[in-house]
TORFILUM-112570 format. One line per field, with one value per residue: z, y, x negated of N, C-alpha, C, O in turn; residue number from 1. Coordinates in Angstrom, 1 decimal. Layout:
N
n_Z: Z ...;
n_Y: Y ...;
n_X: X ...;
ca_Z: Z ...;
ca_Y: Y ...;
ca_X: X ...;
c_Z: Z ...;
c_Y: Y ...;
c_X: X ...;
o_Z: Z ...;
o_Y: Y ...;
o_X: X ...;
mimar: NUM ...;
***
This chain:
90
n_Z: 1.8 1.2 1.7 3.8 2.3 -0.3 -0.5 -2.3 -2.2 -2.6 -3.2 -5.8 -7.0 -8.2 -8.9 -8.2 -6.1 -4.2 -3.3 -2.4 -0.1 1.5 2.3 3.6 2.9 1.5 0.2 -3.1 -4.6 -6.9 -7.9 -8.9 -9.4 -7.2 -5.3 -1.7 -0.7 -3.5 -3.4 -1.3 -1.9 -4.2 -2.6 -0.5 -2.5 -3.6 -1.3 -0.9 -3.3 -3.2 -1.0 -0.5 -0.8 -1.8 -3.6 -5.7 -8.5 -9.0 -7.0 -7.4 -9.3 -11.9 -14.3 -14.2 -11.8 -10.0 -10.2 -9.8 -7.3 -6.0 -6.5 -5.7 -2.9 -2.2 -2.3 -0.5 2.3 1.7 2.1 4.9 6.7 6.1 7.0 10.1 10.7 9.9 12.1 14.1 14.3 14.7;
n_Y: -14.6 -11.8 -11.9 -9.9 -9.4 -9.2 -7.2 -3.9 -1.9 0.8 1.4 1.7 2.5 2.0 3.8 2.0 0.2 1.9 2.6 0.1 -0.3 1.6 1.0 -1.0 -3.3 -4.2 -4.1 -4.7 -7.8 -7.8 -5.3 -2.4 -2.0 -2.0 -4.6 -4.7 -6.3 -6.5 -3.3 -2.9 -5.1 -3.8 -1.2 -1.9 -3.5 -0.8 0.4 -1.4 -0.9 1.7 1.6 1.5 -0.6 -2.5 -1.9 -1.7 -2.9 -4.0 -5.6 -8.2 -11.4 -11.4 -9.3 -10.5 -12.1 -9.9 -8.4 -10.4 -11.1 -8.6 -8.1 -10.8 -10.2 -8.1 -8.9 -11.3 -9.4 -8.2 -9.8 -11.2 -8.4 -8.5 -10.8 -10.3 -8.6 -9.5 -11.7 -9.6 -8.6 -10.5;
n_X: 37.0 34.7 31.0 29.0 26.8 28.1 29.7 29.8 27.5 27.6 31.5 32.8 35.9 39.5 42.1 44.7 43.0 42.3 45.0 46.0 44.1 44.7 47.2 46.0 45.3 42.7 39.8 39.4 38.3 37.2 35.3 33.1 29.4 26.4 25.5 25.2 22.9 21.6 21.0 19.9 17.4 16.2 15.3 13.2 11.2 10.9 9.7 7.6 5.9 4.9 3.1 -0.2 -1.4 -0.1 0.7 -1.1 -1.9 -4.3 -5.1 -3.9 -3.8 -2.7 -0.7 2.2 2.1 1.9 4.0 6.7 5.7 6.6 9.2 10.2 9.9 11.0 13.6 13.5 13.5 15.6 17.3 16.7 17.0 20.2 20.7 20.2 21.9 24.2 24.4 24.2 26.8 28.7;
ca_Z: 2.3 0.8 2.8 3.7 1.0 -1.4 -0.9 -2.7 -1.3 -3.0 -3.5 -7.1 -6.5 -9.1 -8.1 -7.7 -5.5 -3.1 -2.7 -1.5 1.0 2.0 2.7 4.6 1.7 2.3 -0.6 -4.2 -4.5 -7.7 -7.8 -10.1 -9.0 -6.8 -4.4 -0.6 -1.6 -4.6 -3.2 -0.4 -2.5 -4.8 -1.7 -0.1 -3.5 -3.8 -0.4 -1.1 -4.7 -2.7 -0.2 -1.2 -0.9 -2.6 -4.9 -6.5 -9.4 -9.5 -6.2 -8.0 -10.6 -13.1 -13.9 -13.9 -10.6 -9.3 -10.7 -9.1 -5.6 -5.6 -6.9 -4.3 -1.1 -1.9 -2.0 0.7 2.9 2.1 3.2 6.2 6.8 6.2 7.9 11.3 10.9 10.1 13.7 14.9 14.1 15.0;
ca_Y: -13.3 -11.4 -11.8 -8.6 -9.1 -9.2 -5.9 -3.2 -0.7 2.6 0.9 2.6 2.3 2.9 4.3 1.2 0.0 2.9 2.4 -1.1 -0.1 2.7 0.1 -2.3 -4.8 -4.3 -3.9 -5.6 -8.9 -7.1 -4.0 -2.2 -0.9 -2.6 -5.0 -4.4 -7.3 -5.9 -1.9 -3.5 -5.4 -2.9 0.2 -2.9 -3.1 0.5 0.6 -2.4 -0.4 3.2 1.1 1.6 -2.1 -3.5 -0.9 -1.6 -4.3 -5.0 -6.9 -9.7 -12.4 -11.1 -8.4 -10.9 -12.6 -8.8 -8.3 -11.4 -11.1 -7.3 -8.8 -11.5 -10.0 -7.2 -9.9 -12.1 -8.8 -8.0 -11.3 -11.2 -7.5 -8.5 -12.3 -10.1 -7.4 -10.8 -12.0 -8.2 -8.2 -11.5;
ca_X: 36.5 33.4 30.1 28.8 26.2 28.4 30.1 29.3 27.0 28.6 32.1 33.5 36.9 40.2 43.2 45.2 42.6 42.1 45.9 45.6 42.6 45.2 48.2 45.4 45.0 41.7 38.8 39.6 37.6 36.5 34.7 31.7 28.3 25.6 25.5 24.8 21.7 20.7 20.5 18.4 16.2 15.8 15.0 12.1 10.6 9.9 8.8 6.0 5.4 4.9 2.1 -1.6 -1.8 0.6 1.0 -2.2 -1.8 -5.1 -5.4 -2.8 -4.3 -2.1 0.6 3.3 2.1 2.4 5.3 7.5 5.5 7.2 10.7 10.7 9.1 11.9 14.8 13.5 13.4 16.8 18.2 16.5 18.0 21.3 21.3 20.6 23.5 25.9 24.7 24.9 28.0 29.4;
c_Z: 1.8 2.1 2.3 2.6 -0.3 -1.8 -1.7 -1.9 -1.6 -3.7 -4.9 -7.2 -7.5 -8.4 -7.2 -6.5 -4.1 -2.7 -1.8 -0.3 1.9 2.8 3.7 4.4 1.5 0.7 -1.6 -4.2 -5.9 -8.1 -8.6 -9.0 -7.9 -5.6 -3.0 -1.0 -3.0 -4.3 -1.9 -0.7 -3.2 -3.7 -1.2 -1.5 -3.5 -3.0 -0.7 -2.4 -3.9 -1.6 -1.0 -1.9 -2.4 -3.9 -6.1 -7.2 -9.6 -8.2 -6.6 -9.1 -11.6 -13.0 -13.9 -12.6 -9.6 -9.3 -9.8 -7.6 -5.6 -5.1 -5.6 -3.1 -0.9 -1.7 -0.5 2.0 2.8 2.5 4.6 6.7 7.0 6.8 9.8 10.8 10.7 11.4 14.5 15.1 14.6 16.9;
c_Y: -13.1 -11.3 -10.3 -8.4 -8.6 -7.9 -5.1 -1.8 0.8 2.2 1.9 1.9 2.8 3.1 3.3 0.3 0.6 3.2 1.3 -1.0 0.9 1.9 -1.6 -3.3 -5.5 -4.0 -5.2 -7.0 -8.9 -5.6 -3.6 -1.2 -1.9 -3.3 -4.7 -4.8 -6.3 -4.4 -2.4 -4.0 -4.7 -1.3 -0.7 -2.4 -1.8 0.6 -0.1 -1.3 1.2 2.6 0.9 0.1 -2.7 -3.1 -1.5 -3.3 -4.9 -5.5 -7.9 -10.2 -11.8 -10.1 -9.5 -11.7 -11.0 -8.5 -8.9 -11.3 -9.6 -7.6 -9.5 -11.3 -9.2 -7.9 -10.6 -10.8 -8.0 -8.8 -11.2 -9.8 -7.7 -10.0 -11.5 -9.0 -8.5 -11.0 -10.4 -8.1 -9.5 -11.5;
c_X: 35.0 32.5 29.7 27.2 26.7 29.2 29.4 28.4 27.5 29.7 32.5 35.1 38.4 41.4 44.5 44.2 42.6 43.9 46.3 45.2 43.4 46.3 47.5 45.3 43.5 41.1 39.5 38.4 36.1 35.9 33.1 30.9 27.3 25.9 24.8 22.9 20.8 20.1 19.5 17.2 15.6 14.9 13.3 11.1 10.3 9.1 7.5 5.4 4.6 3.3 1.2 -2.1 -0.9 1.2 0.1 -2.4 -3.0 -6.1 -4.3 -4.0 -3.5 -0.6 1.9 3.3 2.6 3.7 6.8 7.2 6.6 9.0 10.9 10.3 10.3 13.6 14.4 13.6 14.6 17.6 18.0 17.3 19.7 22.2 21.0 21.3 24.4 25.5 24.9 26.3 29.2 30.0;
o_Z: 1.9 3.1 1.2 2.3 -1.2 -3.0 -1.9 -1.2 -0.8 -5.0 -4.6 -7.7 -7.6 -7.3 -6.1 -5.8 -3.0 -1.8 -0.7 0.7 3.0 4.0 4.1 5.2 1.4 -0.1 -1.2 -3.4 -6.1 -8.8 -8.7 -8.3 -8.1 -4.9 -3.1 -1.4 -3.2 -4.8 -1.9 -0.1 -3.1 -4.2 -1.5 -1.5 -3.3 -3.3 -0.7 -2.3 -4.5 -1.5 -2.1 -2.8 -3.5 -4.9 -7.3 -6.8 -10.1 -8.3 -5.6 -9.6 -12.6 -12.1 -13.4 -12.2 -8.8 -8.2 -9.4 -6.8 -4.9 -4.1 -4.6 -2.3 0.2 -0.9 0.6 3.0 3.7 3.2 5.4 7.2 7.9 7.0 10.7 10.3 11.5 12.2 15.5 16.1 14.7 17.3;
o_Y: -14.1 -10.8 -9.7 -7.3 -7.9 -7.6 -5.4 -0.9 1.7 2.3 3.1 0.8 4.0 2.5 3.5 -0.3 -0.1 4.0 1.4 -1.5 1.1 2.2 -2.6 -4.3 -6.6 -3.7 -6.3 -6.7 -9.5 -5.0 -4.5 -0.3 -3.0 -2.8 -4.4 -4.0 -5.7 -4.1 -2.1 -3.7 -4.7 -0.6 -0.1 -1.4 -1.7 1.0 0.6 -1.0 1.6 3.5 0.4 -0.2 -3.1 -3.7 -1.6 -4.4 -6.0 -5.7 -8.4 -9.5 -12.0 -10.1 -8.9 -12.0 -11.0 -8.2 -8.2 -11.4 -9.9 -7.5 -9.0 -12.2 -9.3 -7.5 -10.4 -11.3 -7.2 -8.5 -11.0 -10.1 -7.2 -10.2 -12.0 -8.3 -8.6 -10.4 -10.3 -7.5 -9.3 -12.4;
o_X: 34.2 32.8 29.8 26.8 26.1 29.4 28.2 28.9 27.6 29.6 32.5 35.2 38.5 41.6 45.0 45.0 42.8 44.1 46.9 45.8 43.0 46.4 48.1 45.3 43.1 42.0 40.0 37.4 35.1 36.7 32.2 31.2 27.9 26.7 23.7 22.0 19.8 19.0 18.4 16.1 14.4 14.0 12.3 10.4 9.1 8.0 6.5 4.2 3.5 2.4 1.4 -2.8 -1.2 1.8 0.6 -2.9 -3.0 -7.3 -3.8 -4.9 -4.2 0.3 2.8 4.4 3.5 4.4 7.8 8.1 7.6 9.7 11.5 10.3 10.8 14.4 15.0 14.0 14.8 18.6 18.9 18.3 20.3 23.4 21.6 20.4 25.4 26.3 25.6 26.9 30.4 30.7;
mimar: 1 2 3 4 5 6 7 8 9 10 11 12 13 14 15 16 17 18 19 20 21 22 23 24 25 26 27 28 29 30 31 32 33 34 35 36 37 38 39 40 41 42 43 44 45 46 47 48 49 50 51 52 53 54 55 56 57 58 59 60 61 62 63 64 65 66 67 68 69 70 71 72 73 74 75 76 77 78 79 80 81 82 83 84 85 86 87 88 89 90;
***
């Protein structure tokens, strides 16, 4: 079974599929377009980018130190998001 990370967050769905999901087969195991995870990390990231602070590249040592802090503050902050909704939900 797919963790809820691993769904898709805007499922794109083909016709044989959405018949499946209709007969209670449930969601294909394969499916196109973003992950829960990745549209989370990706929405964080903007937020930090959109903040005066963190926006501003040149409180970092270097554009690629800025760069990876953005990257991983926006992943580590979608893990955490989505490890409490698995216990919400348990």
């Amino acid at each position: 079974m797919l963790k809820n990370k691993d769904l898709p967050v805007y499922p794109i769905i083909n016709e044989e599929q959405a018949i499946a999901i209709n007969e209670g087969q449930g969601l294909a195991k394969q499916f196109s377009g973003l992950t829960k995870r990745e549209e989370f990390a990706l929405r964080f990231a903007t937020a930090l980018l959109s903040n005066s602070v963190m926006g501003d590249s040149d409180l970092h040592g270097s554009a690629e130190e800025y760069k990876t802090n953005i990257v991983v503050a926006g992943i580590e902050f979608a893990d955490v998001l989505l490890e409490y909704l698995e216990r919400k939900s348990d």
